[in-house]
matplotlib code that plots the C-alpha trace (Angstrom):
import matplotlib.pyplot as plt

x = [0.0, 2.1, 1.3, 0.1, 3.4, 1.2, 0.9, 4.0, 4.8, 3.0, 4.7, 8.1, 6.8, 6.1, 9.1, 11.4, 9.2, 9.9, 6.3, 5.7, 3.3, 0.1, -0.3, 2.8, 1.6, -1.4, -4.8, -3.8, -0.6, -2.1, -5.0, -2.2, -0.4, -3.6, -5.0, -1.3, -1.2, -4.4, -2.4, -0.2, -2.1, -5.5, -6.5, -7.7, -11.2, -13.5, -16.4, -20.2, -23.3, -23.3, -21.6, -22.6, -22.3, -25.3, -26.3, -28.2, -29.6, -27.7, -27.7, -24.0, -24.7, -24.9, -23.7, -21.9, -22.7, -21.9, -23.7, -22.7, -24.8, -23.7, -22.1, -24.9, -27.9, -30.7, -30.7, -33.8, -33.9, -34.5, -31.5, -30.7, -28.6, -25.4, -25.0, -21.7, -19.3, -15.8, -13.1, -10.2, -10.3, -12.7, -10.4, -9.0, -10.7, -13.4, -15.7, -12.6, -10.5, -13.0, -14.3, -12.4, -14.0, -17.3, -17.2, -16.4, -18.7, -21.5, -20.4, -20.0, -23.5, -25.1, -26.6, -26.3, -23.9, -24.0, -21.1, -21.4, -18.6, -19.7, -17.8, -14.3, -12.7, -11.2, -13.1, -16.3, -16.4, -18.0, -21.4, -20.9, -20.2, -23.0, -25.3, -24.1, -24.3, -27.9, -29.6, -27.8, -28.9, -32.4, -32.4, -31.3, -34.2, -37.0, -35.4, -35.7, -37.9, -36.0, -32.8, -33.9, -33.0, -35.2, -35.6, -37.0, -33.5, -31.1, -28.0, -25.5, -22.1, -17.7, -14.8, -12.7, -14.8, -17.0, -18.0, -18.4, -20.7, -22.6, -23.4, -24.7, -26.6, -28.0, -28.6, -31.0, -32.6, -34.1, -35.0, -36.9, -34.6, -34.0, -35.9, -35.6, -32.3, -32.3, -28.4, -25.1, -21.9, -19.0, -15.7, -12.7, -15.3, -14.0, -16.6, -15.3, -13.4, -12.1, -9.5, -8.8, -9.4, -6.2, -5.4, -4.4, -1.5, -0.6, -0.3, 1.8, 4.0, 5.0, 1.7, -0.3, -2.8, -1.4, -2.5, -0.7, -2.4, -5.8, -5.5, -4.7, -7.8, -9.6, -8.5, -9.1, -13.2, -14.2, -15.1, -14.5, -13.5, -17.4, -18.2, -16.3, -19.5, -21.7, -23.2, -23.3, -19.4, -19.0, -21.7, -21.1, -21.9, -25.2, -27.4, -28.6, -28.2, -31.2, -32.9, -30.5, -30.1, -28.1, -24.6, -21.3, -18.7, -15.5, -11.8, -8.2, -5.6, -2.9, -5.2, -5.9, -9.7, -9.4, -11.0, -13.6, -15.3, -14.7, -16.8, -19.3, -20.0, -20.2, -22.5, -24.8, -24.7, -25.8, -28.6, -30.3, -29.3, -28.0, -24.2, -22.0, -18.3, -15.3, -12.0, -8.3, -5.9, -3.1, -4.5, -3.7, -6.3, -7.0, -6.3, -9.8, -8.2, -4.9, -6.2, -3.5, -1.2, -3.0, -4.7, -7.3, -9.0, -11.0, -12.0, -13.2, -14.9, -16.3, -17.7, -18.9, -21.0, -22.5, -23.8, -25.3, -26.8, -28.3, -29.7, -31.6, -32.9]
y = [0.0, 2.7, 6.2, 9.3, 11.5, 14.6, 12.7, 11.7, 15.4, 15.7, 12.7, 14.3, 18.0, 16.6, 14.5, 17.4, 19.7, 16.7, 16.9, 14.4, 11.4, 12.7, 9.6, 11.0, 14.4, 15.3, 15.8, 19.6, 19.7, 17.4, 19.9, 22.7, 20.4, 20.0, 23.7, 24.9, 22.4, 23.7, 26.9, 24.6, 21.5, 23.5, 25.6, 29.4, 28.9, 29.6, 32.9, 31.4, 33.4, 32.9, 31.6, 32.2, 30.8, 29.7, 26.9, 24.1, 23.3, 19.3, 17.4, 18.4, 22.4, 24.6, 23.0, 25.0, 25.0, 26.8, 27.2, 27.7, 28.8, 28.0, 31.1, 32.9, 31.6, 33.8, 35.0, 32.7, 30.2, 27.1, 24.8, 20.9, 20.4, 18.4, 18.0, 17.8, 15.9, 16.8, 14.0, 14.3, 11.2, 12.9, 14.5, 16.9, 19.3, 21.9, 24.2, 26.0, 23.0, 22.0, 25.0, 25.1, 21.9, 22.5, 25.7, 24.3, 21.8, 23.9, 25.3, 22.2, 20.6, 24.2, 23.8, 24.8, 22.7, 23.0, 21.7, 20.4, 21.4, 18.1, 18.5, 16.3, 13.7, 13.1, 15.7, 14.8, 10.8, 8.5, 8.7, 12.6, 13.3, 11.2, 12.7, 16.6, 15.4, 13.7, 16.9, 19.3, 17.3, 17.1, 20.8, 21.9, 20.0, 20.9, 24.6, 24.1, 26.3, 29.3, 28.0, 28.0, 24.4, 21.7, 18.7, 16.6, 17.1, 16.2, 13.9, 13.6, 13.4, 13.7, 12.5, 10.1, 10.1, 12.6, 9.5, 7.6, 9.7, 9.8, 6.7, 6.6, 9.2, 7.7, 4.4, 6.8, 8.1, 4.8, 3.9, 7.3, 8.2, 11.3, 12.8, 10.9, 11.2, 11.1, 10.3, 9.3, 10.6, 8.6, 9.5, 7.1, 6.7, 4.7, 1.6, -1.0, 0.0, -3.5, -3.0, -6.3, -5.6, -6.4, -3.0, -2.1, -4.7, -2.9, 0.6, 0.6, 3.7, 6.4, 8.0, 10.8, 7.6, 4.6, 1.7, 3.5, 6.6, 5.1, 3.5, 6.6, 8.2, 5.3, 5.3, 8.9, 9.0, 5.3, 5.8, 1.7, -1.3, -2.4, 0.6, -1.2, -2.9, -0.9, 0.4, 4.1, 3.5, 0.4, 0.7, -2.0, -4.0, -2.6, -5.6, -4.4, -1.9, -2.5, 0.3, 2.9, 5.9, 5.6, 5.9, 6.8, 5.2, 6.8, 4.7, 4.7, 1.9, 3.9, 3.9, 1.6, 2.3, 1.0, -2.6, -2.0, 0.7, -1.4, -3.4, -1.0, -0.7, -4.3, -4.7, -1.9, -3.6, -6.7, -5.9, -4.0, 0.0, 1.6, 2.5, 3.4, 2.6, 4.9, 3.7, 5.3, 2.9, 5.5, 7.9, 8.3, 9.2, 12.6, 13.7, 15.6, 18.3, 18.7, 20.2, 22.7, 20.1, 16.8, 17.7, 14.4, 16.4, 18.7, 15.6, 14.0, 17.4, 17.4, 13.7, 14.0, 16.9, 14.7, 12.2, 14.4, 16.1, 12.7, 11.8, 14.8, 15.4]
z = [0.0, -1.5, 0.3, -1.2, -1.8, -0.2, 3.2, 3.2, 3.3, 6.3, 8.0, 6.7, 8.5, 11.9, 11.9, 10.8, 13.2, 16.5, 17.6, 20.3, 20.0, 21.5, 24.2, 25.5, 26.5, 28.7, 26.9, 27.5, 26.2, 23.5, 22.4, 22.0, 19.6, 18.0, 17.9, 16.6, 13.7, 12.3, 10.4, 8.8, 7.5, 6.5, 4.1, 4.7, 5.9, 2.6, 3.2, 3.9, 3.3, 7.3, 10.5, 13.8, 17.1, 19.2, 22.4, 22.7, 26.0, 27.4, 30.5, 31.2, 30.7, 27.6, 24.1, 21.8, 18.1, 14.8, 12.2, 9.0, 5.4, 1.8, 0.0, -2.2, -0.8, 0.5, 4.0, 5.1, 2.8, 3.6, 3.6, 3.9, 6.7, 8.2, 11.7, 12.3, 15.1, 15.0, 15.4, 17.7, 19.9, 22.4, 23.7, 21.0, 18.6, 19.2, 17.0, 15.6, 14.4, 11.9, 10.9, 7.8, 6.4, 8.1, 5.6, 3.0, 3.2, 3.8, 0.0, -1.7, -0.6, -0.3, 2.6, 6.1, 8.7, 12.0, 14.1, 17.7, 20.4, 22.6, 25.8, 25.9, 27.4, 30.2, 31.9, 30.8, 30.2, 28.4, 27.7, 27.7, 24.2, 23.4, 25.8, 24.7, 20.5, 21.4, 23.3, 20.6, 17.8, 19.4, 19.6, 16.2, 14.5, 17.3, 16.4, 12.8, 11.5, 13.4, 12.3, 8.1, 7.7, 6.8, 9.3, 6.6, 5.0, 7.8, 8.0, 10.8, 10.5, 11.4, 11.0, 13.1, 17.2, 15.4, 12.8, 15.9, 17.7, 13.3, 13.4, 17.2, 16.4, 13.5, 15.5, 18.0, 15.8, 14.1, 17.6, 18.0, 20.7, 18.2, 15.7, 11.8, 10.0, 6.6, 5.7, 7.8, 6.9, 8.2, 7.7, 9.0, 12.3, 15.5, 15.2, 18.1, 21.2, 21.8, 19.5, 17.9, 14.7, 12.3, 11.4, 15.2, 14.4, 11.2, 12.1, 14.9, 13.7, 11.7, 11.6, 13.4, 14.6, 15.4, 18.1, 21.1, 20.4, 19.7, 23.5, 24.8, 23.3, 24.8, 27.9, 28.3, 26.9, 28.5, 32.6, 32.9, 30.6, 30.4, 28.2, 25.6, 25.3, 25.4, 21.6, 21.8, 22.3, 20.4, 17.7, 15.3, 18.7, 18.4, 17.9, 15.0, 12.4, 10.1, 9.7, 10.2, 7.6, 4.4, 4.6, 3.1, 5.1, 4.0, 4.8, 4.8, 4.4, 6.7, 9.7, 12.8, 12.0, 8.9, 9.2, 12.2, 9.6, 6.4, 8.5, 9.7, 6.0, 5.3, 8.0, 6.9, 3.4, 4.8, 7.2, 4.6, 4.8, 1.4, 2.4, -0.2, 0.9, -0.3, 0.2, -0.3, -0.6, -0.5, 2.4, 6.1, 9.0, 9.5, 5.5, 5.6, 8.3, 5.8, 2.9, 3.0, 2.1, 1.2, -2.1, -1.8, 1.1, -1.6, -3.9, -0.5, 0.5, -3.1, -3.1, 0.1, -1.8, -4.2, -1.8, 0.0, -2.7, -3.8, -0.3, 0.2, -3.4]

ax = plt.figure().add_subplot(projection="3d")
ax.plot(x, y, z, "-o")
ax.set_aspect("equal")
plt.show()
């Protein structure tokens, strides 16, 4: 599985730049790391017709969101929309590291996103993120007719934990937990937190994600070792998945994810939910936050655009 030369880049940059393994720092010192890498790996963030802050009410406190509308649509209109989970091992990330992409996004599909700053790991552990992402998700589509977006036309999504917390979401919602979902948008999600897949045993090193630092994400967001279990951590545990919202499960060779969500996507396929399944053989997790440097970030961004398109028309 030959690399793509633009993420080797990357590898070469934090190698030549002697940034530390995140499960070697403290989820502070690890969300500094984070935050910092954002000028150099993304693009500038694109202009929107809107973006503006606002709070959902959640069982842990206030939950921050951001909305954002397509470029040249009418104030008012009534948009599609994508709620969005941000990835970063729940522990990393917030509203601003994926507001580049979250942008752009909200361009390519024209619609309206709005992302979800779910409180983090280890401060807040498991089910928290999925408590804070349920009651925000709740919100935005009992608020939809104030927010301009159309809750016939919604789809959840992320990248990485965010398409973790996706597809829980999406799982809720065909249990009526949440409100309908019409599309779930999974990108390189965390699928199984037992970890046995073979891909742990194949990216061990030399990447931004490897085994080591998928444990330390792990260890951090789950309160005990029975949460492994447990589906709205695990959710290709979930006993089944029939009846869940069509997907696009998006994966990467160069990633530990990569054979719990190839089969996430199987397992769709088989209990009956339309899932189409996008593979790059030659990328590493996390190329969607790169686009600065990692040109297949915009085709993703692009595709992603298309099926989402489809879904809602």
């Amino acid at each position: 599985m030959v690399l793509d030369p633009d993420a080797q880049r990357v590898l070469d940059m934090i190698k030549a730049a002697g940034r530390p393994p995140f499960n070697t720092l403290t989820p502070e010192e690890a969300r500094g790391f984070f935050s910092a890498g954002r000028t150099i790996l993304q693009p500038d963030p694109p202009e929107v017709a809107e973006a503006r802050d606002l709070e959902a009410p959640g069982p842990n406190g206030a939950v921050k969101l951001r909305l954002y509308r397509a470029f040249g649509t009418e104030n008012g209109a009534v948009l599609p929309v994508l709620i969005f989970y941000h990835g970063g091992g729940w522990v990393l990330g917030d509203l601003d590291s994926h507001d580049q992409v979250c942008r752009a996004i909200a361009n390519a599909a024209v619609c309206c996103v709005i992302a979800v700053d779910y409180r983090l790991a280890p401060e807040l552990k498991f089910p928290g993120a999925i408590s804070d992402s349920a009651a925000a998700t709740r919100w935005i589509l009992a608020n939809a007719a104030d927010l301009a977006i159309d809750p016939a036309r919604a789809a959840v999504g992320g990248d990485s934990a965010g398409g973790n917390i996706a597809a829980v979401m999406a799982i809720m919602a065909r249990d009526t937990y949440l409100p309908p979902i019409a599309f779930q948008l999974l990108i390189y999600p965390a699928t199984d937190m037992g970890m046995g897949h073979e891909s742990y045993q194949r990216i061990t090193e030399g990447y931004p994600l490897v085994a080591s630092t998928m444990k330390w994400f792990i260890d951090h967001y789950l309160a005990n070792a029975a949460d492994v279990a447990d589906w709205r951590a695990s959710p290709l545990r979930a006993a089944s998945l029939a009846g869940t919202a069509p997907a696009m499960v998006v994966t990467c060779a160069h990633d530990p994810l990569c054979d719990e969500a190839v089969d996430y996507a199987r397992r769709l396929d088989r209990e009956g939910v339309p899932v189409t399944h996008l593979h790059y053989n030659d990328q590493m997790h996390g190329f969607l936050t790169m686009g600065k440097l990692i040109r297949a970030s915009q085709s993703l961004i692009d595709t992603v655009a298309v099926a989402l398109k489809r879904a809602w028309n």
